[in-house]
C-alpha positions as CSV (number, residue, x, y, z in Angstrom):
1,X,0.0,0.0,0.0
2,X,3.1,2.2,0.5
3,X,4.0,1.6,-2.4
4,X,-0.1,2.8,-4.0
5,X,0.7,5.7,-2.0
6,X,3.9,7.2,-3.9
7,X,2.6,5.7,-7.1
8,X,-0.4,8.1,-6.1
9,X,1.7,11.3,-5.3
10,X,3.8,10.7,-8.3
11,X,0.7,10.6,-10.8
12,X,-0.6,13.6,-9.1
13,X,3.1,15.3,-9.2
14,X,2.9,15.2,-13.3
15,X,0.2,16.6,-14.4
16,X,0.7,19.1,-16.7
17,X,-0.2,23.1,-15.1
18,X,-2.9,24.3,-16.7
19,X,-2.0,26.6,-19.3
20,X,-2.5,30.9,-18.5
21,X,-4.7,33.3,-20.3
22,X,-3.1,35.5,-23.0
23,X,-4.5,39.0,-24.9
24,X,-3.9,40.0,-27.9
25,X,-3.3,43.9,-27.7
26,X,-0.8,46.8,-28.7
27,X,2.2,47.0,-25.7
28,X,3.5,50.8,-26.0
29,X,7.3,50.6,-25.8
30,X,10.1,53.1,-25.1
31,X,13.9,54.2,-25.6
32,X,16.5,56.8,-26.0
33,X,18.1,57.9,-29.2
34,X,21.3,56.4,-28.6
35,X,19.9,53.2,-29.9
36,X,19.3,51.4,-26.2
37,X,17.3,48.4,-24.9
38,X,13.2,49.0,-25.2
39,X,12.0,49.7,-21.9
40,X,8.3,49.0,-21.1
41,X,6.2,52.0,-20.8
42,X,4.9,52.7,-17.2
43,X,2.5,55.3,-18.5
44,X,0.4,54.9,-21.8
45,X,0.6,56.8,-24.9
46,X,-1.9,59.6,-23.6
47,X,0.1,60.4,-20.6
48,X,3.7,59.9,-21.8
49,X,5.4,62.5,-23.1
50,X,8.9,61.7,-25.1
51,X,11.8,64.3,-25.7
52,X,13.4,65.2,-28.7
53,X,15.2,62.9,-30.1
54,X,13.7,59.4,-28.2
55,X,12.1,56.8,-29.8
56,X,8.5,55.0,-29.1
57,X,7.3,51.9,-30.4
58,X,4.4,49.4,-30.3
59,X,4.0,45.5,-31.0
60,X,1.1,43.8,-31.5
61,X,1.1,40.6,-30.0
62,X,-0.6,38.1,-27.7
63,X,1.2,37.8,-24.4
64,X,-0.1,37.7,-20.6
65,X,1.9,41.0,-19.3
66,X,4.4,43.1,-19.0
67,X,7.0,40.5,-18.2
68,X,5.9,38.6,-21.0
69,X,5.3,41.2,-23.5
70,X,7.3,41.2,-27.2
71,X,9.1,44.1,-28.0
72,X,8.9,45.9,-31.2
73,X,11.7,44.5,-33.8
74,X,14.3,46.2,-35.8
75,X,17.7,47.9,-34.9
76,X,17.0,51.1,-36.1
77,X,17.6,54.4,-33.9
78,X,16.6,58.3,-33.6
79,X,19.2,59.2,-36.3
80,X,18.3,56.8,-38.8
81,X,14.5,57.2,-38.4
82,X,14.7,61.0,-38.7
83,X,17.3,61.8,-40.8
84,X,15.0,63.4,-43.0
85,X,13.2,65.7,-40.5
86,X,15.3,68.5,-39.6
87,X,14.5,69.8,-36.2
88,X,12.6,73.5,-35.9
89,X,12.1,75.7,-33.4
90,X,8.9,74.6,-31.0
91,X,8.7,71.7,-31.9
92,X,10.1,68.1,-31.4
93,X,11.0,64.8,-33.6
94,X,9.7,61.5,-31.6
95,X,11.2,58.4,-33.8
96,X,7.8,56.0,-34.1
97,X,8.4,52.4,-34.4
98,X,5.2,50.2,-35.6
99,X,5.9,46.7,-35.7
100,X,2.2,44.6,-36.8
101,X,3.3,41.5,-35.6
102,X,3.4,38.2,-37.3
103,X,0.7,35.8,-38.5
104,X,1.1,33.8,-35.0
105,X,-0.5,37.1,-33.6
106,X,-3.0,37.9,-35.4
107,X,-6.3,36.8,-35.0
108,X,-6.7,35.3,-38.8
109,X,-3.4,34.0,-38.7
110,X,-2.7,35.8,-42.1
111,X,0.6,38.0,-42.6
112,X,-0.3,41.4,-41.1
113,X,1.8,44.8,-42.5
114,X,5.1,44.8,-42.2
115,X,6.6,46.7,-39.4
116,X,7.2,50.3,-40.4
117,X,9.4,53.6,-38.9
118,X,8.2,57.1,-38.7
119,X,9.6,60.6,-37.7
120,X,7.0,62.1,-36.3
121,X,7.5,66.2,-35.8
122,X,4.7,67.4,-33.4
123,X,4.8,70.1,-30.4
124,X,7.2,70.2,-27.9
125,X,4.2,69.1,-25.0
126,X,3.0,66.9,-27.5
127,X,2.0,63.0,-25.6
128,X,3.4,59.5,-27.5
129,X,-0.2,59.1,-28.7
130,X,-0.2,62.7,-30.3
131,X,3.2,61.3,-31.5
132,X,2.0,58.0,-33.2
133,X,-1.4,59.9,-34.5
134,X,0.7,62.5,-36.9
135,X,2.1,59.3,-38.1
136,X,0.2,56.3,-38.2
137,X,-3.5,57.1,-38.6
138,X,-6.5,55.8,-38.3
139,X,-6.1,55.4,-34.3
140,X,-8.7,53.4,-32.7
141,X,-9.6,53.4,-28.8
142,X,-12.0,51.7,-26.6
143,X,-14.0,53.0,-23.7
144,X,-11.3,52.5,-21.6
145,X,-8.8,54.4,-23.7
146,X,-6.8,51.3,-24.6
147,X,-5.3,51.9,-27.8
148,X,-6.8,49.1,-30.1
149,X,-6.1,49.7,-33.8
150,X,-2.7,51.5,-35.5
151,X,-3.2,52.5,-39.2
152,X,-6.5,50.6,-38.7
153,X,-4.9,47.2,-37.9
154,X,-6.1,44.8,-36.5
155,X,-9.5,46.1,-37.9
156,X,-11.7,44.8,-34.8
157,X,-11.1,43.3,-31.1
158,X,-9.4,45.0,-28.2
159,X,-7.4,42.7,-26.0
160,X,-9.2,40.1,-27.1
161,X,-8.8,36.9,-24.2
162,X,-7.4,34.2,-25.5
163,X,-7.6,31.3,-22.9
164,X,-5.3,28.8,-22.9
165,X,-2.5,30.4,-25.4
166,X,0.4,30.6,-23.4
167,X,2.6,28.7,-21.2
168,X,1.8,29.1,-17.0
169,X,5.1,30.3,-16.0
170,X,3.7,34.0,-15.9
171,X,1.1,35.7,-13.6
172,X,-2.2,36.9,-15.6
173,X,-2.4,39.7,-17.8
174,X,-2.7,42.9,-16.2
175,X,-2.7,46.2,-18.2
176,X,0.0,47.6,-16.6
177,X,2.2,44.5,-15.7
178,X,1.0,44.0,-12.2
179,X,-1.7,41.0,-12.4
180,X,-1.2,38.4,-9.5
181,X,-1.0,34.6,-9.8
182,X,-4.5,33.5,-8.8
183,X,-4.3,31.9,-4.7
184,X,-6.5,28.9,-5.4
185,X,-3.8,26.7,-6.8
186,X,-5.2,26.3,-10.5
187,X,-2.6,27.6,-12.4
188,X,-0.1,24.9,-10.5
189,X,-1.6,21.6,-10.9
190,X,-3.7,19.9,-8.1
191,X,-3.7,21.3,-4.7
192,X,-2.2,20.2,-1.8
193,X,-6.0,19.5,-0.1
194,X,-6.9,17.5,-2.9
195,X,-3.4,15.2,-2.6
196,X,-4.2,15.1,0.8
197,X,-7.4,13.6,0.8
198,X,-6.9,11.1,-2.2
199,X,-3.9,9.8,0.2
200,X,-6.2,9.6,3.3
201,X,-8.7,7.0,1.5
202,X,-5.4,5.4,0.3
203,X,-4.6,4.9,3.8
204,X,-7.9,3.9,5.1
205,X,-8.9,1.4,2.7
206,X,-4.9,0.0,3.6
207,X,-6.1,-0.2,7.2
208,X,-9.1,-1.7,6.6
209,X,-6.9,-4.6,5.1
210,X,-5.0,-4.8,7.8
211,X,-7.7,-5.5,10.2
212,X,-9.5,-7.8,8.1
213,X,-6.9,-10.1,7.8
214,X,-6.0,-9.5,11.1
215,X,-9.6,-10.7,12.0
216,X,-9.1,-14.2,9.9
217,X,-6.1,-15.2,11.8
């Protein structure tokens, strides 16, 4: 019966964590001109508001959060991007990178734009979103100002759910990165009460053995 036991607790120890919930959404990205590492924004496009001279950029991909998230691809910086677009007085030259994702992302699995640079030259107070608008319109929003659509792709859903589509090594999606692993042990196989209990009736019904043969002798 020991022996049922570990069997038991080893079954119970392989199966598989359910998988986590992904979305499939625009993450807003930023760096300097110098050609750096994209950072994650902590603010969204409507609040940020870049210097002269940085760089933005947004993905479109399904991931569960900010740890998670793709950044935008490419290796080009400020000075490549705006080359172009001399700088004037009141005003300021935001580097926009768009990058549409791949088929894997997109909701009809077909081949979405190719990712695309702009200079965008706006006022100096101008916000990333005032940014990407001068540059990539039509813009679409929801309710909840999250930014759905760039240049009108995709053209419907807004962080559309999609259960099951990534691996459980991250927490839940939050908006801004900070989602929590749910408590109730369902994103990490079976729970200890539920081991616990299939081992008790293991060890009953082994007791109950034990006493009826003890009984016979």
């Amino acid at each position: 019966m020991l022996a049922v036991v570990v069997g038991l607790f080893a079954a119970l120890g392989a199966v598989p964590a359910q998988a986590a919930d992904g979305y499939r959404y625009w993450s807003f990205w930023q760096r300097g001109g110098d050609g750096g590492s994209w950072a994650y924004a902590t603010q969204g496009p409507s609040s940020a508001r870049p210097d002269d001279g940085d760089m933005i950029g947004f993905r479109f991909a399904v991931s569960e959060d900010s740890n998670d998230a793709t950044r935008p691809r490419g290796m080009a910086d400020f000075a490549a991007v705006c080359a172009d677009t001399p700088a004037t007085d009141g005003t300021k030259r935001v580097a926009v990178v768009i990058d549409f994702g791949t088929a894997a992302d997109a909701a009809d699995h077909r081949t979405p734009p190719a990712p695309r640079t702009e200079c965008a030259r706006v006022g100096a107070d101008a916000s990333a979103g005032e940014a990407l608008a001068a540059v990539a319109k039509p813009l679409r929003y929801n309710s909840a100002a999250l930014l759905c659509a760039i240049s009108g792709y995709p053209e419907s859903g807004c962080g559309d759910k999609m259960s099951g589509s990534v691996d459980a090594h991250a927490a839940p999606k939050g908006d801004g990165g900070d989602g929590k692993a749910d408590g109730d042990g369902a994103s990490g196989g079976p729970s200890a009460g539920l081991i616990g209990g299939l081992a008790a009736v293991v060890l009953l019904g082994a007791a109950a053995v034990w006493q009826a043969r003890r009984r016979r002798v």
